[in-house]
VOGU-3710 file (C-alpha; in Angstrom, 3 decimals, decimal comma):
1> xxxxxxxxxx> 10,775/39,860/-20,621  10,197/36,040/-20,660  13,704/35,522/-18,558  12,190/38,165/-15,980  8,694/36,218/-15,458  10,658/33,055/-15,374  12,989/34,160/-12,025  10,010/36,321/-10,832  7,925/32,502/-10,737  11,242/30,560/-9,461
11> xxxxxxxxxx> 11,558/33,222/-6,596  7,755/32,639/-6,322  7,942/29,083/-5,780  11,072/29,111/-3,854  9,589/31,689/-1,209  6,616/29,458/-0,911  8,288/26,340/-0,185  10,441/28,420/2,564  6,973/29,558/3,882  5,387/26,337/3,554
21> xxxxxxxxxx> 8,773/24,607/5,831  9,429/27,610/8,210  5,901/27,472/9,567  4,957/25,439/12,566  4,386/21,944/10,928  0,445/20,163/10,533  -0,347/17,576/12,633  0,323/14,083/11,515  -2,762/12,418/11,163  -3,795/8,704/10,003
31> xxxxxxxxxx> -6,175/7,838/6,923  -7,810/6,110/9,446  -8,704/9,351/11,540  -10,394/10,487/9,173  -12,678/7,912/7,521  -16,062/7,410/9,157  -16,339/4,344/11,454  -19,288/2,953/9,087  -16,392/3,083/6,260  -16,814/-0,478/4,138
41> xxxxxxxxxx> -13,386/-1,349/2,627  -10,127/0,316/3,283  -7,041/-1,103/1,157  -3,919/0,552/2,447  -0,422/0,397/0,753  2,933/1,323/2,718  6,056/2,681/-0,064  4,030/1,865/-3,105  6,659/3,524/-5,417  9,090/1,317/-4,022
51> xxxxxxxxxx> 7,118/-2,069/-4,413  6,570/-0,953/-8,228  10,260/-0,523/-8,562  11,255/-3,621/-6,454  8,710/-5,523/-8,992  9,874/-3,891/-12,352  13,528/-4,608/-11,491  12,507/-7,944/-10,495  11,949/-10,898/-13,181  8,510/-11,316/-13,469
61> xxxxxxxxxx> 8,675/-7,214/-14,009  11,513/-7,363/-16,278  9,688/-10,266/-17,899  6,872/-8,093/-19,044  8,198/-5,485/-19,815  10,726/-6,890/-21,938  7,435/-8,119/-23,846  7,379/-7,008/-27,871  3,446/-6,137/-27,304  3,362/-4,183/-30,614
71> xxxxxxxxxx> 4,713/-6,939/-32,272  2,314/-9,212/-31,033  -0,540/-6,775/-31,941  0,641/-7,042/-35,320  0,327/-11,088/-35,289  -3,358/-10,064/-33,785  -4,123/-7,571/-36,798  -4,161/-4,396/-34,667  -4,566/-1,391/-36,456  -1,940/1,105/-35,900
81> xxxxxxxxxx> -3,680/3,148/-34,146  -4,191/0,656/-31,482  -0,690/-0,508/-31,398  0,362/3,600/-30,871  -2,545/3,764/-28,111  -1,007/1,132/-26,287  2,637/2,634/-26,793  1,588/5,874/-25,680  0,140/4,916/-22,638  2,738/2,210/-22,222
91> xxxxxxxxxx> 4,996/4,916/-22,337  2,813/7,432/-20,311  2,772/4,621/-17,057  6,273/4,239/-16,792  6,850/8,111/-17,061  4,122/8,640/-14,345  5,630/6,551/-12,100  9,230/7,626/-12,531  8,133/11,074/-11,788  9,003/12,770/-8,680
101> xxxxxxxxxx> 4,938/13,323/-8,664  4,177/10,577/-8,135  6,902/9,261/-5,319  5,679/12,499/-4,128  2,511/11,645/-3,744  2,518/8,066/-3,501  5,777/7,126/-1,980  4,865/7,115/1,883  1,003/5,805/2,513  -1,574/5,843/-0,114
111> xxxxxxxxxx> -5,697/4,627/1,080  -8,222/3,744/-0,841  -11,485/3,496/0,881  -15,332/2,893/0,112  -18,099/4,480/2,601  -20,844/3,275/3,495  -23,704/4,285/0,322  -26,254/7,326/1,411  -29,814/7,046/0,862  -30,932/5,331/-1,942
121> xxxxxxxxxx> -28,109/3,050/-1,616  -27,667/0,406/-3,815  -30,737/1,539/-5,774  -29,039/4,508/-7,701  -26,129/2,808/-10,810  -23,260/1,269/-9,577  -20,900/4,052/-11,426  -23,220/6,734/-9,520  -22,460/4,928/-6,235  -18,731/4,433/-6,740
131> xxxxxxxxxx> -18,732/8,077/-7,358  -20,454/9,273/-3,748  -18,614/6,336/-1,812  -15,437/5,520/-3,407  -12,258/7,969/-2,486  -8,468/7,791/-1,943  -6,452/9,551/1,227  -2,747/9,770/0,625  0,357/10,515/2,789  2,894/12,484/0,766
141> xxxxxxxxxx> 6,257/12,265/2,230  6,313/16,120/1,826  3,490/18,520/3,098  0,119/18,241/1,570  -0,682/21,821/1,433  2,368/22,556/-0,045  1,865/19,557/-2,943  -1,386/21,099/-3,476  0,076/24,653/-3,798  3,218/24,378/-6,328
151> xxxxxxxxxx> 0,539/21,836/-8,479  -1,347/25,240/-9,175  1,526/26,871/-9,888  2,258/24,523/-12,702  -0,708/22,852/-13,623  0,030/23,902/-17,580  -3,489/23,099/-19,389  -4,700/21,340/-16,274  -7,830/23,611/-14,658  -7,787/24,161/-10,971
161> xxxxxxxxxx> -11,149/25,610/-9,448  -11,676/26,281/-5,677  -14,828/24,684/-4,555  -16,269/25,045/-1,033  -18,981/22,330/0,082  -20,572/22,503/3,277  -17,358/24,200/4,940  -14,750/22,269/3,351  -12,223/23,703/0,780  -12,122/21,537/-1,898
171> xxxxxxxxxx> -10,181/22,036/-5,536  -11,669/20,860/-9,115  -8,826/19,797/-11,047  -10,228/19,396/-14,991  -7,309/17,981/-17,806  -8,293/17,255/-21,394  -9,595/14,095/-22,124  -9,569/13,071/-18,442  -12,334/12,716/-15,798  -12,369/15,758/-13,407
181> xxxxxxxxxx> -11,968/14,443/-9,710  -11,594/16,802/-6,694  -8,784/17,066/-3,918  -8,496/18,768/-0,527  -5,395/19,152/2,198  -6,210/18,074/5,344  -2,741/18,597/8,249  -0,826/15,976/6,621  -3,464/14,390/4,292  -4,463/15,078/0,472
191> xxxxxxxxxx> -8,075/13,473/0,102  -9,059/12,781/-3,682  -12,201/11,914/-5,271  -14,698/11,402/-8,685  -16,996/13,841/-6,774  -17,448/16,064/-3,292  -19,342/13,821/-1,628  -16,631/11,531/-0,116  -14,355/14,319/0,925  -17,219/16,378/2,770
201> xxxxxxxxxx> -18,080/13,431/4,611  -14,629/12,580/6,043  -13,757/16,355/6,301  -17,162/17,958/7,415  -16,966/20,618/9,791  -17,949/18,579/13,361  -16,707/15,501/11,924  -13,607/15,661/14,551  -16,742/14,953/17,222  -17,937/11,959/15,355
211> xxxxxxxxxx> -16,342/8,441/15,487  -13,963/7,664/13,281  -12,171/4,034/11,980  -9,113/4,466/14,068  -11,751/4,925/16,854  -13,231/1,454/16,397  -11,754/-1,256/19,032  -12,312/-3,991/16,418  -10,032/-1,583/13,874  -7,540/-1,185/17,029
221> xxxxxxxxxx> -7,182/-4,300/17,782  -7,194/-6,547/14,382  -4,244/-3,703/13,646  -2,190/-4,655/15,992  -2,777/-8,095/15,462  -1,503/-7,896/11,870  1,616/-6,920/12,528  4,574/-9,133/10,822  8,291/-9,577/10,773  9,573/-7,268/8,313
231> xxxxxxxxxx> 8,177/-4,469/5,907  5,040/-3,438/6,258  3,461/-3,046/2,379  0,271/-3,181/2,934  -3,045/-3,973/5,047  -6,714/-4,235/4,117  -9,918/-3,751/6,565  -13,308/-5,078/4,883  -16,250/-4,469/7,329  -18,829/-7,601/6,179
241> xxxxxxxxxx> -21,249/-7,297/8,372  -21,904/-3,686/7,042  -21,691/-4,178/2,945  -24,102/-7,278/3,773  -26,487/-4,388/5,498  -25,591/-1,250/2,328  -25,665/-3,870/-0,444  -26,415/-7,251/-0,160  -29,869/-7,305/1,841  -31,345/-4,538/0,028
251> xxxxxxxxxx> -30,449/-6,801/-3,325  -32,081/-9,947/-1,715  -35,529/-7,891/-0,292  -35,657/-7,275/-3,837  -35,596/-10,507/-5,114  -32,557/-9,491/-7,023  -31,224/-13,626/-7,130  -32,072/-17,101/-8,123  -32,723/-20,165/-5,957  -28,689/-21,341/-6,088
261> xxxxxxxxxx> -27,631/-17,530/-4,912  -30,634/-17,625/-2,201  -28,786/-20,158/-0,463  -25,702/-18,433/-0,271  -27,515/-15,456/1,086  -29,134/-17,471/3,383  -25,829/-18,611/4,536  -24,039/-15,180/4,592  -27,399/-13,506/6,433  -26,999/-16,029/9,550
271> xxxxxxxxxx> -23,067/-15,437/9,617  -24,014/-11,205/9,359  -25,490/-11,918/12,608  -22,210/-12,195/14,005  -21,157/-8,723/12,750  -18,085/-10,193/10,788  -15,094/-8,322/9,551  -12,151/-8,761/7,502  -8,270/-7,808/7,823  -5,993/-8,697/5,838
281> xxxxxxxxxx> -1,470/-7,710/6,006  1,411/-7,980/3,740  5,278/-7,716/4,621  8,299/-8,408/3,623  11,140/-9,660/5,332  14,542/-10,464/2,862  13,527/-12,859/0,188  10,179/-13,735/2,271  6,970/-12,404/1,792  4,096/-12,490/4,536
291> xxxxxxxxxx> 0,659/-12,639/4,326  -1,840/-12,685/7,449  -5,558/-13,064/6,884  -7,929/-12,601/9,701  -11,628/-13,051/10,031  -13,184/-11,901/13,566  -16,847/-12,518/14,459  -18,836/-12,734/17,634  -19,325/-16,413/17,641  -22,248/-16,191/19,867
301> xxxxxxxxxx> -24,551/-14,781/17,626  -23,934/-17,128/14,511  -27,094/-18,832/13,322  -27,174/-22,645/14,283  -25,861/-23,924/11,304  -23,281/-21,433/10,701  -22,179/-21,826/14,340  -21,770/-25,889/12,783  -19,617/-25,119/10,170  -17,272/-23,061/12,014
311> xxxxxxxxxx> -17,287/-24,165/15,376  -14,134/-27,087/14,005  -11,372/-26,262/16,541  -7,371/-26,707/15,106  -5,797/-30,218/14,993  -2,531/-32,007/13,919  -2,322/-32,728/10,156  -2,042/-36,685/10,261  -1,570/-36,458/6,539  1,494/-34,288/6,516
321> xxxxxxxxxx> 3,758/-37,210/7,526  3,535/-38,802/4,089  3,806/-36,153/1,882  7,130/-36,621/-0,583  9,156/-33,611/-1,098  8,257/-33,337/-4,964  4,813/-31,992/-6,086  2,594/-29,402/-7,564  0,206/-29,106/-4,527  -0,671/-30,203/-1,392
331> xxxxxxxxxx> -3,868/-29,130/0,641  -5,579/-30,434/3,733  -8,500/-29,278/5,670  -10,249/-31,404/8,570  -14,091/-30,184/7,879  -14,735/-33,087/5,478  -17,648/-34,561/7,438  -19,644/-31,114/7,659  -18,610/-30,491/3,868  -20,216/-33,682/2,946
341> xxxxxxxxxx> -23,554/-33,429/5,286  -24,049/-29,860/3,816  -23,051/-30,972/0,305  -25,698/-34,140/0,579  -28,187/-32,447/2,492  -31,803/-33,935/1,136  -33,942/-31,459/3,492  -34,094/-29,448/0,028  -35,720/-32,285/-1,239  -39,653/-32,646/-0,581
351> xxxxxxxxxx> -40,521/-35,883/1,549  -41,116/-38,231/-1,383  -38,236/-37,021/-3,388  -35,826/-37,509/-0,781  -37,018/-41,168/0,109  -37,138/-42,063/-3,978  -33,400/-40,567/-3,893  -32,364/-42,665/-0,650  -33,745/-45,871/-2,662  -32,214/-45,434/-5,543
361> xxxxxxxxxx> -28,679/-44,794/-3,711  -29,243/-48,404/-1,308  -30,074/-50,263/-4,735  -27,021/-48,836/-6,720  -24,910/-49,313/-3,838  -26,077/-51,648/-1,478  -24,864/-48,917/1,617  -28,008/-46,667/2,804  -27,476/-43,480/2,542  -27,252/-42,096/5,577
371> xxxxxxxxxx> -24,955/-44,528/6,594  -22,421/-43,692/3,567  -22,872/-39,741/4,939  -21,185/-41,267/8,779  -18,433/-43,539/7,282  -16,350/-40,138/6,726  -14,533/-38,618/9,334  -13,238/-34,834/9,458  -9,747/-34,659/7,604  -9,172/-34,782/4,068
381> xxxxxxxxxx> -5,637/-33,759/1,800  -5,278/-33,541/-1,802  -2,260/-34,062/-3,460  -1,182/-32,951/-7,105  2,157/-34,607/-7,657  3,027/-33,814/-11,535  0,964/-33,714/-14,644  2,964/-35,736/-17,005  2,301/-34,486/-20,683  4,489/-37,619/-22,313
391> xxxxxxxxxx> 1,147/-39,184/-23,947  -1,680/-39,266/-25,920  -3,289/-36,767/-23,054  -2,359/-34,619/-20,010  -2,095/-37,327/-17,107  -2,378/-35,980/-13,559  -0,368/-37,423/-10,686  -2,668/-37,167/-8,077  -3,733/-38,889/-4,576  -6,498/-38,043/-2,044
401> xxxxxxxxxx> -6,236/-39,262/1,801  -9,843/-39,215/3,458  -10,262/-40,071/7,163  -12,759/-42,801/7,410  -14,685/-43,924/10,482  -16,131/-47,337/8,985  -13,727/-48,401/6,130  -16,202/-51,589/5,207  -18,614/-48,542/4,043  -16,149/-47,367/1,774
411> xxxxxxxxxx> -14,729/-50,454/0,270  -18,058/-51,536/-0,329  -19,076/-48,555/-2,172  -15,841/-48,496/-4,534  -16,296/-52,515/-5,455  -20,000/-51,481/-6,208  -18,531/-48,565/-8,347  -16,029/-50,326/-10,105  -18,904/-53,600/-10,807  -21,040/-51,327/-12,264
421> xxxxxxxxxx> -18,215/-49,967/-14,858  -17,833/-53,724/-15,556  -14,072/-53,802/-14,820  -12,220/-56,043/-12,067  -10,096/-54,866/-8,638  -6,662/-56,721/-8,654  -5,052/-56,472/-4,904  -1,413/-56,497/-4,335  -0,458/-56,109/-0,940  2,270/-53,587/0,407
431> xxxxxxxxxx> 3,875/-54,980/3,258  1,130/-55,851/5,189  -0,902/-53,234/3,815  -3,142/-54,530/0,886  -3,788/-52,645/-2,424  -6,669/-53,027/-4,258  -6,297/-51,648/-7,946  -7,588/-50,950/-11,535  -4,992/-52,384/-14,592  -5,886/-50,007/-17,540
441> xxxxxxxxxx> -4,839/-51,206/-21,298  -2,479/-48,879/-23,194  -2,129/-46,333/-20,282  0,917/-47,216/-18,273  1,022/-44,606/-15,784  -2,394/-44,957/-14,583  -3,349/-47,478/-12,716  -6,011/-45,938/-10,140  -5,385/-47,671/-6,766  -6,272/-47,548/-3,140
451> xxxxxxxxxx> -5,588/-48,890/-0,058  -6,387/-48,188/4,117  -4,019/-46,702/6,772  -4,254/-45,764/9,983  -7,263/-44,471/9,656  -7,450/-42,992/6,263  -8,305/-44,336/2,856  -5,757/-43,386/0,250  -6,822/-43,566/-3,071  -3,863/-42,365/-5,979
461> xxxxxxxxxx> -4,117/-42,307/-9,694  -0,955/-45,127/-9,382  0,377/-47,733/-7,129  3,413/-46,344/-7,539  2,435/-42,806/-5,779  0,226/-45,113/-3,789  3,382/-47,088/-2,225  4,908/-43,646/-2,166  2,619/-41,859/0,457  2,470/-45,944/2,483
471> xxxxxxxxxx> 6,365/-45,851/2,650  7,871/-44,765/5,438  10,054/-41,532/5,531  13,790/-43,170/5,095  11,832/-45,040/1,495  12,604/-41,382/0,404  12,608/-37,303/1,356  9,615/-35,893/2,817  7,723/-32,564/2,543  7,856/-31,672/5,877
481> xxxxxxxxxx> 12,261/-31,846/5,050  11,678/-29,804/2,590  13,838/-26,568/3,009  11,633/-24,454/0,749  8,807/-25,843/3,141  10,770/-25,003/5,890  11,539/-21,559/4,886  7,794/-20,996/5,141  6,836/-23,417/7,896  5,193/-20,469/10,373
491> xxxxxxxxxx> 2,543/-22,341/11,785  1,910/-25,045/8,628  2,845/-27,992/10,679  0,739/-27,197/13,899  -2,408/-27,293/14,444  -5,115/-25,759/11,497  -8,078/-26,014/10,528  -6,810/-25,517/6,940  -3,503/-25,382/5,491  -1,885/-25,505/2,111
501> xxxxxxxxxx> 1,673/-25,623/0,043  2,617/-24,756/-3,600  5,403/-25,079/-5,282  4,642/-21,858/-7,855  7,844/-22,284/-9,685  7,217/-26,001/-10,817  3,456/-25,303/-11,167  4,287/-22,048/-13,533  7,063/-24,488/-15,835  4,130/-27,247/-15,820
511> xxxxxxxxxx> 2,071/-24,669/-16,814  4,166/-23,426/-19,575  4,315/-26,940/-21,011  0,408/-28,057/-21,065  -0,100/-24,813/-22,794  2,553/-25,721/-25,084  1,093/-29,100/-25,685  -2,528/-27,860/-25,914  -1,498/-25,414/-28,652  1,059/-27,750/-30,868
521> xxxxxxxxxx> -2,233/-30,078/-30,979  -4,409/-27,085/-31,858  -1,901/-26,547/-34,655  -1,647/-30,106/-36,090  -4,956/-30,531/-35,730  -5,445/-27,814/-38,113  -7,368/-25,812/-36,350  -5,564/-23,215/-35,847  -5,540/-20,749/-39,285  -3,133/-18,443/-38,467
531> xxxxxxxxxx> 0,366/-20,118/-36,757  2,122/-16,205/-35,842  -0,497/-15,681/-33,563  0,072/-19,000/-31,928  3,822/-18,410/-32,035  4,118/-14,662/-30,787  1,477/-15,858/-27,819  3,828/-18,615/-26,466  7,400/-18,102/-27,600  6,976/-13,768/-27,112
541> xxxxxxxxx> 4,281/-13,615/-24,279  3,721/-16,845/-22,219  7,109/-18,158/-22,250  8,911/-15,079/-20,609  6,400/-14,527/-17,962  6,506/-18,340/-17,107  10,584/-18,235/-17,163  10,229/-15,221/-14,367  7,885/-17,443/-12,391
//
């Protein structure tokens, strides 16, 4: 009897799934057709059962998984019932996303998206309001309807109840010790959600004559603009100008925020007036990954000072020139005179306050203060070189390159500095180029110098990195030779506003090596009561994932 149920459901199934293929097929639809215009965040990802796979077989993935994390709970004092929790689901996760299920279901195109809050909005609990608002819209690579159908056939102890809200066919799929969420089909679409709510609203009856995202010409357009060389993997819309208007000015009318946060909102309200919005792409393109961030705003309606901050147009990167080929970091942006006017800004300040701070500053100094705010200009670079760990303490190897407009200012204000600390500039001139600097005691490696060139003032944490940035290129290789730089050089070396280069696989060894250091001291410093836990963190946890880095 049991064989004869069995072929009676495999005949079943197979007759549906001939059904479900012979007839005519659903239209092909995009999330995007189907999420209201007014949606707030949608966070798209393209084959996301092939990125997991591409990152478990890759090393950081192997890395972690290769991690003994019972082991280390052990070291921690886990019970073991903690240590089998974390097995089983350990073990659950890697099943789930081995399944066919789930490459099913995720494999193609899988949304998640947040609507805009209904009335109360933000007053109701934040879990309430992730519930009404929060839902996800996938793309099986096979046909919704017919996911949805075989997944009643063999649900097993999973509950699936038909549900009908306001016209739309919904199912109420219940599992032990799980939350119950609810899915519908929709032509090529499964829709999933904590409750109704965020299904009825994309799949109302009438909803085809409202306005959707893909309807939007900001959507439209920023799409298209995101496109990269390569694999797409995946692509994020974040509508500003509407979460300020569901969740951030209903917060602030309430006085939900102190004086610090005020500001901020302040800020943010007078760039909302410019209807902002966010996109955001990733690809992948051999052993290169992409990443394209765009912000679009109707500059015309930005408050005065927010039309100020942002109102900087591109220019060439003088700094880039004298950048050596080995460091940590490098970052340059050429906003430093608004930074430092908005940074020093003493209208905050009552009248009296202001003119008790401005004589203070002229008597400490002997520079007024409005005239130190002018002697900047508008570019400014950081560089983090190394981080040598040789001595007593973690030494960075650092320089910063300011654009000046009157150098005198500046000079004056660092011999006033370095008076007051009661120590004594020596000067050593480079070439033509002369180097005023600090000679520290018992510290070798530091002696905190700076000098002027072409426009800048350098200032570096040695001479020696000092006389490295002055040098010209054939002293030594350059960044911008580099051939990891120039592997990602797509638009670093023209003209930005802001630009930046890391060097992840030398920051994530340097990385490995202060922690090292930090905990070998906590350990002979006695400090530390119990050395497995120490040991299993860096030699079974940290040093792995650092290796993969």
């Amino acid at each position: 009897m049991k064989k004869i149920v069995v072929v009676v459901l495999l005949v079943a199934a197979a007759g549906g799934v001939f059904w479900f293929y012979g007839r005519h097929p659903a239209e092909v639809i995009q999330p995007a057709q189907v999420l209201p215009r007014d949606t707030l965040v949608m966070l798209e990802a393209v084959d996301l059962k092939e990125t997991l796979d591409e990152f478990r077989a890759g090393p950081l993935g192997r890395a972690i998984s290769g991690i003994d994390w019972p082991g280390c709970m052990r070291a921690f004092n886990a019970t073991p019932a903690e240590i089998q929790r974390v097995q089983q689901l350990e073990a659950q996760l890697a099943t789930a996303i081995d399944s066919l299920w789930f490459d099913a279901l995720f494999g193609d195109l899988a949304v998640l998206a947040v609507l805009a809050p209904a009335p109360p909005g933000p007053a109701a609990p934040p879990e309430t309001l992730w519930r009404q608002t929060a839902l996800m819209v996938l793309q099986p690579r096979q046909s919704s309807e017919m996911i949805q159908w075989i997944g009643k056939m063999f649900a097993g102890d999973v509950t699936i109840t038909p549900v009908d809200r306001d016209g739309v066919r919904l199912d109420k799929v219940e599992a032990p010790d799980t939350p119950a969420f609810f899915v519908a089909a929709h032509h090529n679409l499964m829709l999933a959600a904590l409750e109704p709510a965020p299904i009825v609203r994309c799949l109302k009856p009438g909803t085809e004559k409202r306005m959707s995202l893909a309807d939007s010409p900001e959507f439209v357009q920023l799409r298209k603009e995101m496109e990269l060389t390569g694999k797409p993997r995946s692509f994020a819309w974040i509508d500003l100008h509407r979460i300020y208007d569901h969740w951030v000015a209903p917060l602030q009318r309430q006085g939900v925020s102190d004086g610090a946060a005020n500001e901020v909102l302040k800020l943010w309200a007078g760039f909302n007036r410019a209807r902002p919005v966010l996109a955001a792409a990733g690809a992948v393109d051999g052993n290169l990954s992409h990443q394209r961030w765009r912000l679009r705003y109707n500059a015309a309606d930005l408050s005065p000072e927010m039309a100020r901050m942002l109102d900087i147009p591109p220019q060439p990167n003088a700094t880039l020139a004298w950048i050596p080929d080995k460091l940590l970091y490098y970052g340059w942006h050429n906003n430093l005179a608004q930074v430092i006017q908005s940074v020093a800004n003493l209208s905050r300040l009552d009248s009296d306050e202001a003119e008790t701070f401005r004589q203070k500053f002229t008597a400490a100094t002997g520079v007024p203060f409005e005239n130190a705010l002018n002697a900047f200009g508008d570019e400014f670079a950081l560089l983090i070189q190394d981080v040598k760990i040789d001595g007593l303490f973690p030494l960075p190897v650092l320089a910063l390159m300011a654009e000046v407009e009157r150098p005198e200012i500046i000079e004056q204000l660092v011999e006033s500095a370095v008076a007051r600390s009661g120590m004594t500039l020596q000067t050593e001139n480079h070439g033509r180029i002369p180097i005023r600097y600090l000679a520290l005691p018992y510290v070798a490696d530091l002696s905190p110098a700076y000098a002027f060139h072409e426009g800048f003032w350098l200032a570096a944490s040695s001479r020696q990195l000092l006389k490295t940035l002055l040098a010209n290129s054939d002293a030594g290789p350059r960044l911008v030779q580099d051939p990891m730089f120039k592997a990602v050089d797509k638009g670093l070396s023209a003209p930005n506003n802001k630009m930046a280069f890391l060097r992840l696989d030398r920051i994530a060894a340097k990385s490995r090596e202060l922690i090292t250091w930090g905990l070998s001291l906590a350990m002979m410093s006695g400090k530390v009561k119990k050395p497995r836990q120490i040991t299993c963190l860096t030699d079974d946890v940290l040093t792995p994932i650092f290796d993969a880095l």
